[in-house]
Structure formats: structure tokens, C-alpha cells
N, C-alpha and C positions, 0 to 999 in steps of 0.2 A: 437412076443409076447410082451405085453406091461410090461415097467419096473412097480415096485412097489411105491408106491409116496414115500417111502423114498429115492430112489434112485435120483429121482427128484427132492429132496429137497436137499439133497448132493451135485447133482452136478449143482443147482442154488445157493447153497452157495460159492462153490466151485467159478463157474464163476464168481460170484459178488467182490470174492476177489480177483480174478486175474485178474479182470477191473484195482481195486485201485492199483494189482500192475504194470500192465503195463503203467498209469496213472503216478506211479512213475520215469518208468524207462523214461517215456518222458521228464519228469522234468529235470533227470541226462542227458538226451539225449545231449541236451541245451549245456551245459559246459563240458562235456564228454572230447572231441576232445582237452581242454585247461590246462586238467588237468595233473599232474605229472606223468610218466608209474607207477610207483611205487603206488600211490592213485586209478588209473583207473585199476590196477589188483586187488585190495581190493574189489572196489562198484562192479565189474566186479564176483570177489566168491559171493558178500552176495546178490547179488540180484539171482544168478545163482541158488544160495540153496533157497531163497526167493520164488524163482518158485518152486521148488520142494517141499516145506513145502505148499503150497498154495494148491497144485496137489496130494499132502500127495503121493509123490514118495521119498522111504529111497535112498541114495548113498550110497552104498559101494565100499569100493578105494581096491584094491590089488596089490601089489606089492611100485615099489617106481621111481616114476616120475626121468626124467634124471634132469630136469629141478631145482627144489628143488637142488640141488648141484651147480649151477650156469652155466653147460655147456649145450650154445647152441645148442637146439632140436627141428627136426622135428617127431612131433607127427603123425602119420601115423594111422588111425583106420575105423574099418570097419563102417557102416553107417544104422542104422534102422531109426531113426526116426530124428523129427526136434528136438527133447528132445536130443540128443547126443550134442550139441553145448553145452548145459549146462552142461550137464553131465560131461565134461571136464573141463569146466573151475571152480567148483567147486573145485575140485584139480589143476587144473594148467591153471589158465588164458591164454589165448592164442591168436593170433589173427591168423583166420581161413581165409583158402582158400574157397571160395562157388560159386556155379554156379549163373552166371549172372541173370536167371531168379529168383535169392532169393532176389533183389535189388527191384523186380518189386511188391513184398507181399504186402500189405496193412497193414500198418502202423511198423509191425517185419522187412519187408525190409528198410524203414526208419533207424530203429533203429539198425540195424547191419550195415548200411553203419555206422550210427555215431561211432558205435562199434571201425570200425577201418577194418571192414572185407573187405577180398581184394577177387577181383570177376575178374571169367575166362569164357571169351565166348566159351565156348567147341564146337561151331558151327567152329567157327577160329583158325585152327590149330596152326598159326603163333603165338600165344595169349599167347601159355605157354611158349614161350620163352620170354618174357614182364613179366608175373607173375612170372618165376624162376629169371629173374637180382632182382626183388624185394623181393623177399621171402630171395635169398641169402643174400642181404645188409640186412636185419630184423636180419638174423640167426648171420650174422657178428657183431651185434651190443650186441648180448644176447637175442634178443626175442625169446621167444616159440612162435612156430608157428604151426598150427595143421591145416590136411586136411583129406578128405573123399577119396582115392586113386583111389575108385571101382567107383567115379562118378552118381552112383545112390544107392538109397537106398534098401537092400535087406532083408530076416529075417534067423534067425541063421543056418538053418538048408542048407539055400544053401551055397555054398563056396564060400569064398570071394576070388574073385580075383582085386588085385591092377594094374592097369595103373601105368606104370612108368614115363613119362613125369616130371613130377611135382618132381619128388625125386631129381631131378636132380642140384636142389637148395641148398640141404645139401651137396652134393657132393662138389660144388662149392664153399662152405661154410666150407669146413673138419667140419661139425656139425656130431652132433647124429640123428642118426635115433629108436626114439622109436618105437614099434607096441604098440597098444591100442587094446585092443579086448572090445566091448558092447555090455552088457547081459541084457533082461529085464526078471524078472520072478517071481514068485507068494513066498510066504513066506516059503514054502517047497523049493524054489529054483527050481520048472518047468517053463520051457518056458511059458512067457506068452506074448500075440501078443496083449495087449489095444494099446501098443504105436507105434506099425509097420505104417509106414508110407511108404507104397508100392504099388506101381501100381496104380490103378483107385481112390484110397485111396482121398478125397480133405481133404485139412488141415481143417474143420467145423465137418466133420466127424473121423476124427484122437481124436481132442481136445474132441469133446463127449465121443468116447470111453474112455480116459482117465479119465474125469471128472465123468463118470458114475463109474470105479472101486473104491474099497474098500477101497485096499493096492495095493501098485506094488512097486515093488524093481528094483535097475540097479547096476547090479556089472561092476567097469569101471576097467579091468586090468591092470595096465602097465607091458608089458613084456621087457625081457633083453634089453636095447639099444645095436645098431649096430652102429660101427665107419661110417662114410659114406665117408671119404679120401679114394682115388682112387679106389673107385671100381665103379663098372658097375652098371646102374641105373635098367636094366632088372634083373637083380641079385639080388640086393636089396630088388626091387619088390617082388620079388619070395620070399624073406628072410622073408620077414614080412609081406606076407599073409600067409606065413605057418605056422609060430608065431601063430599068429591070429587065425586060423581056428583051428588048435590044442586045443589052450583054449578054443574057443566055441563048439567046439566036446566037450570036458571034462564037458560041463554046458550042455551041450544037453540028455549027457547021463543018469542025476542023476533023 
């Protein structure tokens, strides 16, 4: 069934602004890499909510980032859409673990190498132990750093489960281990799927759906952090996908 031509005028305004702002982010792209951490978490939030004002998607934050305190955290969170990178760094800039094939995007893979984003061949088993020596000197140093556990993206209603490889860096680090749970949903707060980014889904058809809705909401929770000194990275795992799934049951239900 065909949209209604307002819908069509929506989301041609819609895209015409989010040309000029990725137009922008190209500009910062440039001197990104030179600039101070401290300045590049700042353009890093206002371009992040930038996109979401542009996509007319509200954030809401709940609970309270480890990070905002100043102790190194590994943010751990489940994964729906390519919209969760931002989602995140609106509240806690980070620099994100992402599969290698995100390097390959057109023109967004660009821009996330300049990011800062650190990329794992998950075809190369050997690979996470490369990406953990690195993640740990990050987390050693104070950066937040946030990754996708489950390695692909799913939508709320299945259960997330976390690969533990990768956690193995906080470990190494006695950092924190946050869970993050990501919700999208309509203004009564039901699930809503514009921004699922799963399966046969291509990113051309993802960004319509989105640019076609109305309104769309994302509630980003940080739940309790976990110490991550000396424990078991399987364990971990387990710790904070049931975090995780717990609060998206709680948002599935209402």
C-alpha cells in the first residue's frame, strides 16, 4: 500500500537534512582524529543527538552511566539497530568495538574509522586477542568503551545472549562492566520495529523505515555495573545478558 504524500514529504525533508548533517560530520571527520579526548567526546554527543533531532528519534537515558564517575567501563549492550552507536554515545561517548564488515559501508564506514572505532574480523578467531590487548590499554587509560556482545543484531523480543571473548579486556583491566539494555518504542512505550536492523534488512531500507515514522523513542538503560577483577569472562557474560534481557522483558511487557 502506498504512503500518503505527506509521509513522502517527511521523510524527503527528513533526508535532505541528514545529507547536510552527514555533510557535517565529514568536515569534523577531517581533524577528528587531532583533536583533544575531552573536545572529541563533546562533537562525538552533539552530532550523536544531532542525528536524532534530524530523525525526530527522543532519547531517554535511565539509570546512571559507570562512566560519568570517572571509573573505567566496559559498556556491554544488546544490539538492534545501526542507530544504537548513537544511542550510546549521547550519554557516554565511547569508542566502540564493531565488526569489520562496518569499515567496508559507504561513506558511515569512513566515518567511524575516523571515529576512533576499533574493528574485529570475527571470521579470525585469533583477532580477539589483538582487539582485547587493546581495548584493555583504552580501559587502563579511562576510556569508555562499548561493544555489541551478541555480535549480530537481534530485536527485543529474542534473548540476548552475549559471547564472552571480548569481555575479557575489562577483566584485564579490573574495569567495570556495565550492561546497557536498547529499547525502541512508540510514545505509549510498545515495541516498535522502524529501526530493527535484522536479517535480510539493507541499511537503504532500515533508514526509510525510519525516515517514514512519525515519532519513535529509545530508552537506553544503564544497569548496575559489575567489578570485572578476577572473575570468569563466561560468567560475566551470563551476568549481563540477564541484566539485559530482564529489562527488556520489563519493556516488552507494558
Amino acid at each position: 500500500m502506498s504512503r500518503p504524500p505527506y509521509f513522502l514529504i517527511l521523510a524527503s525533508l527528513r533526508l535532505t537534512r541528514l545529507g547536510i548533517h552527514i555533510f557535517v560530520a565529514l568536515i569534523l571527520a577531517s581533524v577528528y582524529p587531532s583533536l583533544k579526548s575531552s573536545t572529541q567526546r563533546l562533537l562525538m554527543r552533539w552530532w550523536s543527538q544531532g542525528l536524532f533531532n534530524v530523525l525526530n528519534v527522543r532519547h531517554l537515558t535511565h539509570g546512571q552511566p559507570s562512566q560519568v564517575s570517572g571509573v573505567a567501563c566496559l559498556f556491554v549492550a544488546n544490539h538492534i539497530s545501526w542507530l544504537d552507536i548513537f544511542a550510546v554515545n549521547i550519554a557516554t561517548p565511547a569508542c566502540f568495538v564493531a565488526k569489520s564488515e562496518v569499515s567496508q559501508w559507504p561513506v558511515l564506514g569512513w566515518l567511524v574509522q575516523r571515529s576512533g572505532t576499533l574493528f574485529v574480523r570475527r571470521a579470525v578467531r585469533s583477532d580477539a586477542v589483538r582487539v582485547n590487548t587493546l581495548v584493555s590499554s583504552l580501559l587502563q587509560q579511562g576510556r569508555a568503551i562499548a561493544l555489541f556482545p551478541q555480535g549480530t543484531s537481534t530485536t527485543p523480543e529474542q534473548a540476548v545472549h552475549f559471547h564472552a571473548p571480548l569481555l575479557q579486556s575489562a577483566i584485564a583491566a579490573n574495569a567495570m562492566v556495565q550492561p546497557v539494555a536498547i529499547f525502541y518504542h512508540d510514545e505509549q512505550g510498545a515495541r516498535h520495529d522502524a529501526a530493527a536492523f535484522v536479517g535480510d534488512t539493507t541499511f537503504v531500507q532500515s533508514l526509510w523505515k525510519i525516515v517514514c515514522t512519525p515519532t519513535l523513542r529509545v530508552s537506553v538503560s544503564y544497569l548496575p555495573p559489575m567489578d570485572a577483577t578476577g572473575q570468569d569472562r563466561r560468567a560475566l557474560a551470563a551476568s549481563a545478558q540477564q541484566a539485559v534481557n530482564v529489562r527488556l522483558a520489563q519493556h516488552c511487557q507494558r
